[in-house]
N, C-alpha and C positions, 0 to 999 in steps of 0.2 A: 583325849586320853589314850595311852598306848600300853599296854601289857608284855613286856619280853616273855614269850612264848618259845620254849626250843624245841625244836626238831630232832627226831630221832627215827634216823634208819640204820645205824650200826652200833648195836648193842656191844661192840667192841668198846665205843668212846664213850659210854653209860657216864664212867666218872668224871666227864666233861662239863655234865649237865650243872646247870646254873641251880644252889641248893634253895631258891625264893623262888623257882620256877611254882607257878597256879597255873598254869596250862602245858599240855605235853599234846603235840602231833606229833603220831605213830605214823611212819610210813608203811612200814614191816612189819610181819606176822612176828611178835614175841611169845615165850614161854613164861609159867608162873613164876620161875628160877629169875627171870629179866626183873620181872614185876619185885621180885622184896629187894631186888638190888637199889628201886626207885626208890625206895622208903628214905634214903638221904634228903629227899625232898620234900619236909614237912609241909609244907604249905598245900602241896600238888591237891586242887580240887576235881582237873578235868583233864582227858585225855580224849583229842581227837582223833579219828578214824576215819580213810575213806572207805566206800562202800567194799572193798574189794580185800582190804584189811580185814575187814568186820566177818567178813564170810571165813578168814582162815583163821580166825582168835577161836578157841575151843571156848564150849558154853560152862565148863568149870573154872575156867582161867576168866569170864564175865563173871560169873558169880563171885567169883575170889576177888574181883575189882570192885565190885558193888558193895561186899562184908568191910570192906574199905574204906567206906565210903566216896568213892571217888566216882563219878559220872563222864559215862562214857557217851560223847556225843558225835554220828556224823555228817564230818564236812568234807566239803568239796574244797580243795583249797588247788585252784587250776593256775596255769601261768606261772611263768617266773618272778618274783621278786623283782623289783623296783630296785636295781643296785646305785643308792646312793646313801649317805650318811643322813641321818632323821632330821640334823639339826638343820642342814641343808635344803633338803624336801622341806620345810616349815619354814624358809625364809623366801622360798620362792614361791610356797603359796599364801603368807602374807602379803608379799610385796607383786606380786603379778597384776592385779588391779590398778594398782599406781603407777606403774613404769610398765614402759613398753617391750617387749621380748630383746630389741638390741640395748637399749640401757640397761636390761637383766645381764644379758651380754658379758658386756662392759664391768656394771658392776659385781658380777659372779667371778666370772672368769669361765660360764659353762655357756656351751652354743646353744645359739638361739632355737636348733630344732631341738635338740634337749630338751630346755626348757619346756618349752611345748609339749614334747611326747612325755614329762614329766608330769604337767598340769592336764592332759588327755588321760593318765593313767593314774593320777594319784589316787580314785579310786577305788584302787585295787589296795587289799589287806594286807600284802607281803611287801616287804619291803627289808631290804640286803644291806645290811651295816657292819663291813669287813667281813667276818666269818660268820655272823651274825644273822637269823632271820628275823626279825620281830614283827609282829603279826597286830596289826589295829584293828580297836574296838568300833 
């Protein structure tokens, strides 16, 4: 199971953000002014943080998160994204056991060290689907 999670380090594109979003990574220090702009996002239960974010959040703007109810949790979320399409990644790690990296090949149309550094890294949480981050559970 996969949760589309979006990312946010340019509170310029706030009104991008997906309105079903339950998880928000923070790259950027925001203001409490950011935070009720997020209120578009009903569902929003958790916003993560890495450690270095958390240190520049002021401790009124956590309290304002918490009267919110919304749980602020941090992660480490390191490396880049896996850029390939999900449905993609899930065909290749169903069918990797059965067929050999050149009939994956063949029947993909993606190279065979792809493949591989595909199934070395899948992994990893992030994973890049066009503009897209989604982040698995």
């Amino acid at each position: 199971m996969y949760t589309v999670k979006d990312t946010l380090s340019d509170f310029l594109k706030i009104s991008q953000l997906n309105s079903n979003c339950e998880e928000l990574h923070v790259t950027r220090a925001f203001s409490k002014k950011n935070l009720t702009i997020l209120a578009k996002c009903k569902r929003l239960k958790t916003i993560t943080i890495s450690n270095s974010t958390n240190e520049r959040i002021s401790k009124a703007l956590k309290e304002f998160i918490k009267k919110k109810n919304i749980t602020i949790i941090l992660r480490k979320e390191q490396g880049r994204p896996i850029d390939i399409k999900v449905e993609k990644l899930q065909k290749i790690l169903r069918e990797y056991k059965d067929y050999s990296y050149r009939d994956l090949e063949k029947k993909l149309g993606i190279p065979k060290s792809k493949i591989h550094y595909l199934i070395k890294y899948s992994k990893r949480r992030k994973i890049k689907d066009g503009n897209k981050i989604i982040y698995l559970k």
